[in-house]
TILUM-511145 format. One record per residue (C-alpha): residue number from 1; residue in three letters; chain; x negated, y negated, z negated. Coordinates in steps of 0.25 Angstrom, whole numbers, plus 5000, padded with zeros to 4 digits. Each point is the difference from the previous one (the first is absolute). Layout:
% TILUM-511145
+-----+-----+---+------+------+------+
:   k :   r : c :   c1 :   c2 :   c3 :
+-----+-----+---+------+------+------+
: NUM : ALA : A :    X :    Y :    Z :
...
+-----+-----+---+------+------+------+
//
This chain:
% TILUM-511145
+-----+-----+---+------+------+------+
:   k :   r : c :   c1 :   c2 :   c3 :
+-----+-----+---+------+------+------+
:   1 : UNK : A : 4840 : 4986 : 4956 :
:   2 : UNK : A : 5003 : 5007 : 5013 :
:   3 : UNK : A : 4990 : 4997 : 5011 :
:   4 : UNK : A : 5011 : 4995 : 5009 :
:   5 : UNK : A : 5004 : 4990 : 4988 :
:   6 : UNK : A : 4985 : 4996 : 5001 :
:   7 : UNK : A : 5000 : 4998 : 5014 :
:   8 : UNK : A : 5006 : 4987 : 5007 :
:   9 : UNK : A : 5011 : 5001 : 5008 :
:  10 : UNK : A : 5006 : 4992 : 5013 :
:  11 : UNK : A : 5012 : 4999 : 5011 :
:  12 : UNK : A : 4997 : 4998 : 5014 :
:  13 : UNK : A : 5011 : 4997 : 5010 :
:  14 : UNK : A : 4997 : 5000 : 5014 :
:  15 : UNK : A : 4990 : 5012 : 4999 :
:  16 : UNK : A : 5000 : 5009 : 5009 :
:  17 : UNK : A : 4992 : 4994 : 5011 :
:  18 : UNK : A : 4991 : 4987 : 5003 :
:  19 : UNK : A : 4998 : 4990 : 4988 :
:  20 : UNK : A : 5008 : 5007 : 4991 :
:  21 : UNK : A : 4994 : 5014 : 5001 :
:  22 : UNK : A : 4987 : 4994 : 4997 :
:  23 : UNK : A : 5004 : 4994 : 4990 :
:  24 : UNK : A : 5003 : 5010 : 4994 :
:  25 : UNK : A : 4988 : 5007 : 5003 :
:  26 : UNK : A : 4993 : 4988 : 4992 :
:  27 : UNK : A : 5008 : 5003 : 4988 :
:  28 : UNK : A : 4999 : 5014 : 5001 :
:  29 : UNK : A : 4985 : 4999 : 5002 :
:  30 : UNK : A : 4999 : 4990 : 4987 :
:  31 : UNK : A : 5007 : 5011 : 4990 :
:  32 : UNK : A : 5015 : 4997 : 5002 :
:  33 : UNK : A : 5012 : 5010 : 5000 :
:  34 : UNK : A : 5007 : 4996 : 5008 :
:  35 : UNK : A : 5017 : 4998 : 5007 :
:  36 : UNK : A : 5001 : 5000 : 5016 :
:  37 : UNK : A : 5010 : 4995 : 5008 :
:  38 : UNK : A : 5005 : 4996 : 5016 :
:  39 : UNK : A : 5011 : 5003 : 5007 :
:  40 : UNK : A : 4993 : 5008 : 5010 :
:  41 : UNK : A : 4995 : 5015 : 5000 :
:  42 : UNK : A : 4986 : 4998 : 5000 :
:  43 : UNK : A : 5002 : 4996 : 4985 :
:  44 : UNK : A : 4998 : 5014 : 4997 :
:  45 : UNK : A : 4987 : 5003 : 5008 :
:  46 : UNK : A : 4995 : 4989 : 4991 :
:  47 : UNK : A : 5003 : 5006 : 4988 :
:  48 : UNK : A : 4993 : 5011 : 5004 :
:  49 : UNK : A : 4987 : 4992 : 5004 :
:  50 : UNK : A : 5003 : 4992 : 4988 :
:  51 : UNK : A : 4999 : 5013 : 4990 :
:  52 : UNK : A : 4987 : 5003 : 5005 :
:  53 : UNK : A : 4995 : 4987 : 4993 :
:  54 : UNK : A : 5008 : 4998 : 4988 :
:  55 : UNK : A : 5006 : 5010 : 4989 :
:  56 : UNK : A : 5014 : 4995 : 5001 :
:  57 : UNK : A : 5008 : 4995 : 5013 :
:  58 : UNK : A : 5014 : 5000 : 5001 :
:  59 : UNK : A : 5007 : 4997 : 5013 :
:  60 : UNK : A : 5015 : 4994 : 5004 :
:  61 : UNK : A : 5006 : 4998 : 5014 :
:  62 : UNK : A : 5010 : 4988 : 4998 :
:  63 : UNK : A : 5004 : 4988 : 5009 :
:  64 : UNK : A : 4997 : 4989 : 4991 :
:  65 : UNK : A : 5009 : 4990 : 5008 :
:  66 : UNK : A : 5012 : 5006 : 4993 :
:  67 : UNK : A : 5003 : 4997 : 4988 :
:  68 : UNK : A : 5003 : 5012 : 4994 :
:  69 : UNK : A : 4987 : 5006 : 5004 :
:  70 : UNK : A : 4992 : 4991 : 4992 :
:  71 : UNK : A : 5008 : 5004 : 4989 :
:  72 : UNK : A : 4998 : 5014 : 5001 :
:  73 : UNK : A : 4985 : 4995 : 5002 :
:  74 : UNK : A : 5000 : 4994 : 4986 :
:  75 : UNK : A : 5008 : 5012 : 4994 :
:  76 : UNK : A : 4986 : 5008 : 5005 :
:  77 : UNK : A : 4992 : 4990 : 4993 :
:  78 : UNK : A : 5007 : 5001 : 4987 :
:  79 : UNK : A : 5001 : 5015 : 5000 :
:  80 : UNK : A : 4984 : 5000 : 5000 :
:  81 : UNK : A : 5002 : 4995 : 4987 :
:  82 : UNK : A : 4987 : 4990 : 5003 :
:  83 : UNK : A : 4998 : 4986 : 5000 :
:  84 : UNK : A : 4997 : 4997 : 5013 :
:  85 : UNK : A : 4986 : 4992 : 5000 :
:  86 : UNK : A : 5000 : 4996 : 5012 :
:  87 : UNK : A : 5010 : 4998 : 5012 :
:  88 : UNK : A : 4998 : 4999 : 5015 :
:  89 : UNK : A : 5010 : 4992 : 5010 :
:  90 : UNK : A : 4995 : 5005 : 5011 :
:  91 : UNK : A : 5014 : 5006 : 5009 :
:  92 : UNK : A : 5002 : 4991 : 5011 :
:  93 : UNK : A : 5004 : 5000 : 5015 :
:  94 : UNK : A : 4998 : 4989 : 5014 :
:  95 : UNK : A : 5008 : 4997 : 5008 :
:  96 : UNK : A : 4994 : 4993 : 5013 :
:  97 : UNK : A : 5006 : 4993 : 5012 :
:  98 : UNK : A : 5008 : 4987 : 5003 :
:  99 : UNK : A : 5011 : 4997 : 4989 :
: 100 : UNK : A : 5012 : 4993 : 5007 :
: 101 : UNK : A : 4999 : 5011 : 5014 :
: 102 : UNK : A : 4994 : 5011 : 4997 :
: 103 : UNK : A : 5001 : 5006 : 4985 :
: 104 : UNK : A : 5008 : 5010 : 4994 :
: 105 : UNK : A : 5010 : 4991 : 4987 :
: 106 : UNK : A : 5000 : 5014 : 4993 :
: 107 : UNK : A : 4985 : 5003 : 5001 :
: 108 : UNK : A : 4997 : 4985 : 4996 :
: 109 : UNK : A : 5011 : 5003 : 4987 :
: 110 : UNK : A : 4993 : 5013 : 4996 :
: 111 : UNK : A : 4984 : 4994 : 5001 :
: 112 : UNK : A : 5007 : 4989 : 4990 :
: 113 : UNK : A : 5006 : 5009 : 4990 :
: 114 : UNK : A : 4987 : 5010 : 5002 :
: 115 : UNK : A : 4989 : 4988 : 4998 :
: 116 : UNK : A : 5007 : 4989 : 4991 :
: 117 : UNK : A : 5012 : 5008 : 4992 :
: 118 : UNK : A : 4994 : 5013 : 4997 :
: 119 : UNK : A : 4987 : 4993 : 4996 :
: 120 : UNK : A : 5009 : 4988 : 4992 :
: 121 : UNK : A : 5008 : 5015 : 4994 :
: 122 : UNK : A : 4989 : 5008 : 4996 :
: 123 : UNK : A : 4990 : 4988 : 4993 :
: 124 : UNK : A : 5011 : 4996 : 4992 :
: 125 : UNK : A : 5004 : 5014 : 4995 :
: 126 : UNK : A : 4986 : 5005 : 4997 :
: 127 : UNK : A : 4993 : 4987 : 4996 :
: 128 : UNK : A : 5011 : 4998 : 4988 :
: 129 : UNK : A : 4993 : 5012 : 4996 :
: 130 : UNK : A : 4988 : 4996 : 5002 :
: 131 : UNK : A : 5004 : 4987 : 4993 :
: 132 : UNK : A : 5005 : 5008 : 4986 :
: 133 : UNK : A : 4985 : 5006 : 4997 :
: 134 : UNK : A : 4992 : 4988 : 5005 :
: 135 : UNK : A : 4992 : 5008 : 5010 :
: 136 : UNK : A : 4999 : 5003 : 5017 :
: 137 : UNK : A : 4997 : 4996 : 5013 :
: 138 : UNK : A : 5008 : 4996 : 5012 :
: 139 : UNK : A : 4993 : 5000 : 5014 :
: 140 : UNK : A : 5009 : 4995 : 5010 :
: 141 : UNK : A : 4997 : 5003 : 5017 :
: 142 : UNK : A : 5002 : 4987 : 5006 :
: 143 : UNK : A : 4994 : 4994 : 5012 :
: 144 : UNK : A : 4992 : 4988 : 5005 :
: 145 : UNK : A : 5014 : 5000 : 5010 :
: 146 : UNK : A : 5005 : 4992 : 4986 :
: 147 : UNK : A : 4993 : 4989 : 5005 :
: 148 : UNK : A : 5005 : 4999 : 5014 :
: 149 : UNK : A : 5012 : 4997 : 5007 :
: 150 : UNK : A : 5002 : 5014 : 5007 :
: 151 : UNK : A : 5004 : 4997 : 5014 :
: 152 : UNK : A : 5004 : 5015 : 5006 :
: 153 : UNK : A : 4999 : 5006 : 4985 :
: 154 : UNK : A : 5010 : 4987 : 4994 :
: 155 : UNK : A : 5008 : 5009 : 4991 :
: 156 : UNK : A : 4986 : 5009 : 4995 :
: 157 : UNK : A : 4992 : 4987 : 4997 :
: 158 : UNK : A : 5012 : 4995 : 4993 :
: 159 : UNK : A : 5000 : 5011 : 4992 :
: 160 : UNK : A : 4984 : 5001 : 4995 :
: 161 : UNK : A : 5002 : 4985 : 4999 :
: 162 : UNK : A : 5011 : 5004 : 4988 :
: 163 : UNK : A : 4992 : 5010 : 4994 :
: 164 : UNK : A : 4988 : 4992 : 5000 :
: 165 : UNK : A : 5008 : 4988 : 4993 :
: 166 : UNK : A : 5008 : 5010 : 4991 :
: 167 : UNK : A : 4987 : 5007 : 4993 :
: 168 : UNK : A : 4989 : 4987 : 4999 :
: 169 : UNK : A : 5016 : 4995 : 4993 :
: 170 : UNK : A : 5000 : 5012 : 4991 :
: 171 : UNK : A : 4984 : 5000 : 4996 :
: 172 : UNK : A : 5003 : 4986 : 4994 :
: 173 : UNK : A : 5010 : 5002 : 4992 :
: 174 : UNK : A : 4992 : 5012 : 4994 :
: 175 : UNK : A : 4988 : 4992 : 4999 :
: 176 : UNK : A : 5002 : 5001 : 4985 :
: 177 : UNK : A : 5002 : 5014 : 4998 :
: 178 : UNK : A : 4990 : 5013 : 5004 :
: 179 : UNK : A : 5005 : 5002 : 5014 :
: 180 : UNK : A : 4993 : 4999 : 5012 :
: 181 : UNK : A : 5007 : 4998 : 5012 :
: 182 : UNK : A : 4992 : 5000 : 5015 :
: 183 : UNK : A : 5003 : 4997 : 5015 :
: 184 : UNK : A : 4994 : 5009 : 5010 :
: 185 : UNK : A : 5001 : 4993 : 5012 :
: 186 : UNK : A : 4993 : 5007 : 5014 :
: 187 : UNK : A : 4999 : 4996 : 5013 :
: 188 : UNK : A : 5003 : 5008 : 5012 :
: 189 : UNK : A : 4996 : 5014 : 4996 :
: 190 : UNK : A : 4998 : 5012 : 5006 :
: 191 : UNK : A : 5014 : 5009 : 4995 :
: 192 : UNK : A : 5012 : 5004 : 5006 :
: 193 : UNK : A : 5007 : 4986 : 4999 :
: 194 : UNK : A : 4997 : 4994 : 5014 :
: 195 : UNK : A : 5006 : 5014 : 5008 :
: 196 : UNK : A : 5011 : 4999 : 4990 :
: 197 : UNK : A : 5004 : 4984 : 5002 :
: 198 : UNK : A : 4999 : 5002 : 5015 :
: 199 : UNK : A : 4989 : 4992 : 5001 :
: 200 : UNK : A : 4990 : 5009 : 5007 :
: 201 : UNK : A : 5000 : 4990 : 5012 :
: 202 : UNK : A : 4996 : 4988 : 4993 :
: 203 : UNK : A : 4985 : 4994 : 4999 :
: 204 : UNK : A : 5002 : 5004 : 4986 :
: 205 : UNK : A : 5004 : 5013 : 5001 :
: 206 : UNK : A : 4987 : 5004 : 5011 :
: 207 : UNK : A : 4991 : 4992 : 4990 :
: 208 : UNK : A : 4989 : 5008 : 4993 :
: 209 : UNK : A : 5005 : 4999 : 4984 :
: 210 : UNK : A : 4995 : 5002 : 4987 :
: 211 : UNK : A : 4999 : 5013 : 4992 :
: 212 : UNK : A : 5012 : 5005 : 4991 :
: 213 : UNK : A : 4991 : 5003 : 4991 :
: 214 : UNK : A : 4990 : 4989 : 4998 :
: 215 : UNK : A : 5011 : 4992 : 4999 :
: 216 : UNK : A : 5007 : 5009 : 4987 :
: 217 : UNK : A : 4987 : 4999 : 4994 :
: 218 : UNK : A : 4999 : 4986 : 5001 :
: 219 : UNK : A : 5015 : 4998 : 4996 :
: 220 : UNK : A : 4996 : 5011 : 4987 :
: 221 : UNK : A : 4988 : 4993 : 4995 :
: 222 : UNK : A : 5008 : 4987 : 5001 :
: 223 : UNK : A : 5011 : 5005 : 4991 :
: 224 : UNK : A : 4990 : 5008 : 4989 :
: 225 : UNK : A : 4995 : 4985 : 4999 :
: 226 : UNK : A : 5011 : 4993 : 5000 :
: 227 : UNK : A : 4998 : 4990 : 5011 :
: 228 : UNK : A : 5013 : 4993 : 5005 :
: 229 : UNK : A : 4997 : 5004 : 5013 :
: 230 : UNK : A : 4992 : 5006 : 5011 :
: 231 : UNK : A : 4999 : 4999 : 5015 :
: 232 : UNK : A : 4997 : 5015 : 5005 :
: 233 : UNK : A : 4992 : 5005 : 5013 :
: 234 : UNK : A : 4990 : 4989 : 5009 :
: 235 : UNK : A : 4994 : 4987 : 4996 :
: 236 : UNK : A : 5010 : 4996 : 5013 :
: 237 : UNK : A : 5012 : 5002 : 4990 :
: 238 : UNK : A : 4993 : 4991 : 4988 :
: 239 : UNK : A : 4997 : 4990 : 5011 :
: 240 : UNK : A : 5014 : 5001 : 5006 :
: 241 : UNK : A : 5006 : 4998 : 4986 :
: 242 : UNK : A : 4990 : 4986 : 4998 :
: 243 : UNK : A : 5004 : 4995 : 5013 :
: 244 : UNK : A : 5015 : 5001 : 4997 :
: 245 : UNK : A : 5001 : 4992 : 4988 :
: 246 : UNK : A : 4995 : 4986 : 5007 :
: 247 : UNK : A : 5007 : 5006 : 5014 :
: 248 : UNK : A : 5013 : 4993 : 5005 :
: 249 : UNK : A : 5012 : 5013 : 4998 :
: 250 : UNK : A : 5003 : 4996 : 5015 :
: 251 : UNK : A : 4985 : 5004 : 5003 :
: 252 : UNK : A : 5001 : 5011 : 4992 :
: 253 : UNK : A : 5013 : 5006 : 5007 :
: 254 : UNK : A : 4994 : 4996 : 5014 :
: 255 : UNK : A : 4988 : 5008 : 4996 :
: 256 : UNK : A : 5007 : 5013 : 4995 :
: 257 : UNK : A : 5009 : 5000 : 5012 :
: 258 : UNK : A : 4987 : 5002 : 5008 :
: 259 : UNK : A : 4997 : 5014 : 4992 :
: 260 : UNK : A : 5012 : 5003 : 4998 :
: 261 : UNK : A : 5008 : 4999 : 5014 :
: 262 : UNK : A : 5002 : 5012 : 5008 :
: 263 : UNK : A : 4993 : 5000 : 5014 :
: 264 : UNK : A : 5017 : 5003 : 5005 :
: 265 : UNK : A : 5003 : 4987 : 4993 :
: 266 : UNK : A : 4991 : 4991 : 5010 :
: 267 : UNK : A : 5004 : 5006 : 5014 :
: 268 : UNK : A : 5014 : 4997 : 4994 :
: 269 : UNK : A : 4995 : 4985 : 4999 :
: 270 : UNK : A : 4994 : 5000 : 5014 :
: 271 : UNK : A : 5011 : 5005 : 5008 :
+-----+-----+---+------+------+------+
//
């Protein structure tokens, strides 16, 4: 047998920067080949760093919101003639600001087809797969947004409130078969995401935030043990994540508008 046939091999979407990158550092760290892939250019400055730590990095610059992207994703996969041991969802966008007068339809549409139906398409191609031989791992990028009304991020919370339900869903209904199947689910970290959901002038956005790679650490050792979920970065997001499940959703919305409201959105109030 071939050492790359000895050797596990995993998919990471979203990994060219922030929480994706790192984890796919993780994974390259651990002994994992590995197949890359953003929409962005910097997924190829990954593929370089990641060469450095693992003997096999393949990399792929698709936007998985369309739908014939994730196919030609999936064709990648199979032409590796692997099984795929372990899968990351990780690709996913913001979108801040207030719903009904400020935000752009079209950027709302694309977060949704980026974060709920490419992460829908993908699971169900390559975990049917993972299904026939009895055997993988699944670590879904959610957020402890799924467990708040997200006043100034609506649509975004939405969103990781889906994923979050769609892959605690899954994981039961595999509870009688070898596959594992993890939510990662950070607080505010410190990536790209903030400058590009335009919220750089929200109290969340200025706000000192947790390391990407503490939490892909965190979200890794959660899946190689199979734990249904973890709650990445501080102690403040565990405690945020207690508190909300006896917390009115009223309370909760009113409390995310207060991290999540542009400093603009307040003198418009005022005058």
């Amino acid at each position: 047998m071939s050492t790359q046939e000895n050797r596990p091999f995993a998919v990471v979407t979203g990994a060219s920067s922030g929480i994706g990158f790192e984890l796919a550092k993780v994974l390259a760290e651990e002994g994992f080949d590995l197949l890359i892939t953003a929409e962005d250019a910097e997924i190829d400055g990954a593929q370089r760093e990641l060469n450095q730590l693992t003997a096999s990095v393949e990399c792929t610059r698709l936007d998985l919101s369309r739908e014939e992207e994730i196919n030609r994703l999936y064709e990648r996969i199979q032409a590796a003639a692997r099984p795929v041991d372990v899968l990351v969802l990780n690709a996913g966008i913001g979108a801040g600001g207030d719903f009904a007068r400020e935000t752009e339809l079209r950027k709302e549409l694309r977060l949704i087809d980026l974060n709920v139906r490419s992460t829908v398409h993908l699971c169900k191609l390559v975990v049917q797969d993972m299904v026939a031989r009895d055997q993988g791992r699944i670590l879904f990028t959610s957020s402890i947004a799924s467990t708040m009304p997200g006043a100034y991020q609506a649509v975004y919370n939405a969103s990781k409130s889906f994923v979050q339900s769609f892959a605690l869903a899954i994981r039961n209904e595999l509870k009688d078969t070898d596959l594992t199947v993890t939510s990662l689910m950070p607080g505010p970290t410190e990536t790209e995401f903030f400058e590009r959901a335009d919220m750089l002038d929200t109290p969340v956005g200025e706000e000192e935030k947790d390391d990407p790679a503490e939490v892909a650490r965190q979200g890794y050792e959660a899946l190689m043990a199979g734990r249904e979920k973890v709650v990445g970065g501080s102690f403040k997001n565990k405690a945020q994540t207690v508190l909300g499940k006896v917390v009115p959703d009223s309370v909760k919305a009113e409390m995310h508008r207060k991290m999540a409201q542009p400093a603009t959105a307040g003198e418009k109030e005022e005058r």
